[in-house]
Each structure stands twice: as C-alpha cells, then as structure tokens.
C-alpha positions as CSV (number, residue, x, y, z in Angstrom):
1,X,0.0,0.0,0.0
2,X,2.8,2.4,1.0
3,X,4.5,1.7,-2.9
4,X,0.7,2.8,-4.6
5,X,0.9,6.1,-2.5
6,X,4.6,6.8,-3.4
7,X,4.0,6.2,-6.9
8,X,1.1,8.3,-7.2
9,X,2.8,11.3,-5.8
10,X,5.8,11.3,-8.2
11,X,4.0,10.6,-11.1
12,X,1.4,14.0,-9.7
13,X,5.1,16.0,-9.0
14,X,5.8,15.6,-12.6
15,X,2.5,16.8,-14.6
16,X,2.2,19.5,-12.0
17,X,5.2,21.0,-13.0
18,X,4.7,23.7,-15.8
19,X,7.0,24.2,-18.8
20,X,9.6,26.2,-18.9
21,X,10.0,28.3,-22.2
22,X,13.7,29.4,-22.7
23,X,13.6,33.1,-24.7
24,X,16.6,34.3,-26.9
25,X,17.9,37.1,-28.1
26,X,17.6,37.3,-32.0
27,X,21.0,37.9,-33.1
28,X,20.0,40.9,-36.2
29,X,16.9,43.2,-36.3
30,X,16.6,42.8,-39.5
31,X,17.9,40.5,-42.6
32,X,19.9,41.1,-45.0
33,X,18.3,42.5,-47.8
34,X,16.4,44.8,-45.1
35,X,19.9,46.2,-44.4
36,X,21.0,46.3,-47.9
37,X,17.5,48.3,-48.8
38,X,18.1,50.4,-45.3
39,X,21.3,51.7,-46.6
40,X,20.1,53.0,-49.8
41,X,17.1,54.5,-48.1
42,X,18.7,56.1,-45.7
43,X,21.2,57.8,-48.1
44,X,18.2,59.2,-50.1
45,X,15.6,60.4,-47.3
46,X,17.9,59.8,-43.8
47,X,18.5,63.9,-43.8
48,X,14.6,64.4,-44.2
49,X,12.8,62.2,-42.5
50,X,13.0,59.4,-39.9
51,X,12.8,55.8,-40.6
52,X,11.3,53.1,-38.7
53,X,11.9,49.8,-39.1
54,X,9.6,47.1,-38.4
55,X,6.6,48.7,-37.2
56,X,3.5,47.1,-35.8
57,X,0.5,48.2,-37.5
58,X,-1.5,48.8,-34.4
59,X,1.2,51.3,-33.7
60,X,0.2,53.5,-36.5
61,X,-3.2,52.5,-37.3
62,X,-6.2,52.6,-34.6
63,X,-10.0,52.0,-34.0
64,X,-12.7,52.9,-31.9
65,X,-12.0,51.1,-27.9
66,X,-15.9,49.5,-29.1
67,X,-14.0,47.3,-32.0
68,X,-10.5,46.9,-30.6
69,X,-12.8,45.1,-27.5
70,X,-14.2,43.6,-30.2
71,X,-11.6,41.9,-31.7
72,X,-10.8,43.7,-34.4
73,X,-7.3,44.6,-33.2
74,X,-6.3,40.9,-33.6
75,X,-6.6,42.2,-37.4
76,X,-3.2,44.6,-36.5
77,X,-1.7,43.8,-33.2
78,X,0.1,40.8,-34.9
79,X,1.4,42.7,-38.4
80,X,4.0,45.1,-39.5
81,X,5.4,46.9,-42.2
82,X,8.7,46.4,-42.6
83,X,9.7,50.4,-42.9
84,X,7.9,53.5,-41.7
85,X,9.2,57.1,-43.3
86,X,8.1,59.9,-41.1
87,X,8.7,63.9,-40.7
88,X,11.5,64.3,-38.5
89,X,9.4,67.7,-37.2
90,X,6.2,66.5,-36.6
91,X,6.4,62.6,-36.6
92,X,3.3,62.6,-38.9
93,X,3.4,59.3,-40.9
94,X,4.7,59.6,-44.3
95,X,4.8,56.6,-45.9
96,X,4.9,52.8,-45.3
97,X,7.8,50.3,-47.0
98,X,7.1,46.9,-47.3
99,X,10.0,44.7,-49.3
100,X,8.0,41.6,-50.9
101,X,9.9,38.5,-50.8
102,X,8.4,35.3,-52.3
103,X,6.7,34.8,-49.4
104,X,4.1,37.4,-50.7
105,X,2.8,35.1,-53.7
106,X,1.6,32.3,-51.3
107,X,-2.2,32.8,-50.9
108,X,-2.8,33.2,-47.2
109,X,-0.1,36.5,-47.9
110,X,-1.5,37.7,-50.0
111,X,-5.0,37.9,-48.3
112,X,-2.7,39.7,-45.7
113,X,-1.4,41.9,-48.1
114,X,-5.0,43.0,-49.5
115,X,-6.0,43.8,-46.1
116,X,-2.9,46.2,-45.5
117,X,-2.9,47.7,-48.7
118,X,-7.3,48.2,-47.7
119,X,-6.1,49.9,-44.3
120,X,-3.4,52.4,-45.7
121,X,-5.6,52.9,-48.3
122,X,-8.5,54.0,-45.8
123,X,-5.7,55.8,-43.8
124,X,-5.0,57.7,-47.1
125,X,-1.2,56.9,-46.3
126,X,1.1,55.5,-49.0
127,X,2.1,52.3,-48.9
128,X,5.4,51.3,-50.9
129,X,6.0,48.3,-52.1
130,X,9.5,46.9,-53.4
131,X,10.3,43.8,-54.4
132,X,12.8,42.4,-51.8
133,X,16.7,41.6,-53.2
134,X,19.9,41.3,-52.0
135,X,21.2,44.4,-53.4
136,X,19.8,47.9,-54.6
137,X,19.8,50.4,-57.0
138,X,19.8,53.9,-55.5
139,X,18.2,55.1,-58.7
140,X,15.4,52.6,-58.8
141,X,14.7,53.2,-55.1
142,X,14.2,56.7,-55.7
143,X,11.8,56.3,-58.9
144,X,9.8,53.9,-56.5
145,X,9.4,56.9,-53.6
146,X,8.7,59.7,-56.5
147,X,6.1,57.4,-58.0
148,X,4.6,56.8,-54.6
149,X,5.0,60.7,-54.6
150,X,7.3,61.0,-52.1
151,X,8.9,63.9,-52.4
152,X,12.8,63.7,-51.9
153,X,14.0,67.1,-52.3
154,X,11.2,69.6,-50.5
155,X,11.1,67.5,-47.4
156,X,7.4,67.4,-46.2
C-alpha cells in the first residue's frame, strides 16, 4: 500500500510542473536584404525624414475602444510593415515600405497583403511596395518613392 501512494505522488510532482520556455535574443533586427535596402534608403531620405523599421501596424493605425474590445485589433496587433518614413518635425506618418519576398505570392499573404494595402488605403497613407533583393539600385529606389509621390527634395 505504502508503494501505490509513493507512486502516485511522483507521477502527480511531474505533470504539475509547468513548462519552462527558454527566450533568446535574436541575433539581427533585420535581414539582409532589409539592411541592404536600409542603406540605400537612408542615403536618399535619412537627412529628411525618420525611418522606422519594423513597425507594428496597431502602432500607426487605430479603432474605436468599441471594435478593438471587439476583436478587431487581432486584425493589426500581430502585423507590421517592414519600414515606416516619417517627418522628422512632426512625426506625422509619411509613408509605409514593405520589401515583398516570395513569401508574398503564397495565398494566405496575399489575403494579408489586401487587407494592408485596404487599411493604408483607408488611412490615405502611401504604402510602398518593393520587391525584396539582395542588393539595390539607388536610382530605382528613388523612382519607387517619386512614383509613390514622395517627395525627396522639398522635405514634407
């Protein structure tokens, strides 16, 4: 009888005891064509406007407290663009970057990508879209932000 009670406590110890995630550091904030596209940006808006990287949609796009208790902020709390260009005066939201890997033909992203383009659309905010590579032309990069109409010279 005293082996049945000994047993059953061990055996109760071990589901009891809860599982331990282990968290990391990621090593880089972004990859590599991210960088490679930063650098260009940088060295044709970096002395207008600020750049964000990886933003979280629900950081720059908002609804009524009724819908986010809803729900509906499941739709943005979980996304993000992968740039941000803003006015280094005011802050106010200039335009949106998002590099488009292969990732972006698969149908579930591009569901995703209808709703974002929907939002910014809504938010009357352009939203940039460059195919992602591993290198970039400074030249193309800047026809991409004039066709956007993003102005590179005036600042605002």
């Amino acid at each position: 009888m005293v082996r049945l009670n000994s047993r059953f406590r061990s055996r109760r110890r071990r589901q009891a005891r809860p599982h331990q995630v282990r968290f990391h550091p990621r090593q880089f904030l972004l990859s590599r064509n991210e960088v490679a596209f930063l650098r260009v940006m940088v060295s044709l808006v970096g002395h207008r406007y600020l750049i964000s990287c990886k933003v979280r949609l629900a950081d720059i796009i908002t609804c009524s407290d009724a819908d986010w208790k809803r729900g509906h902020a499941n739709r943005i709390a979980q996304k993000h663009v992968d740039f941000v260009i803003s006015c280094a005066h005011s802050s106010r939201i200039v335009a949106a970057i998002e590099l488009d890997d292969l990732s972006h033909q698969l149908p579930d992203r591009r569901e995703r990508d209808q709703f974002v383009n929907r939002l910014f659309s809504q938010m009357r905010v352009r939203l940039i879209r460059v195919p992602a590579r591993w290198e970039y032309d400074r030249d193309g990069i800047a026809n991409y932000f004039m066709e956007a109409g993003l102005n590179l010279w005036d600042g605002d």
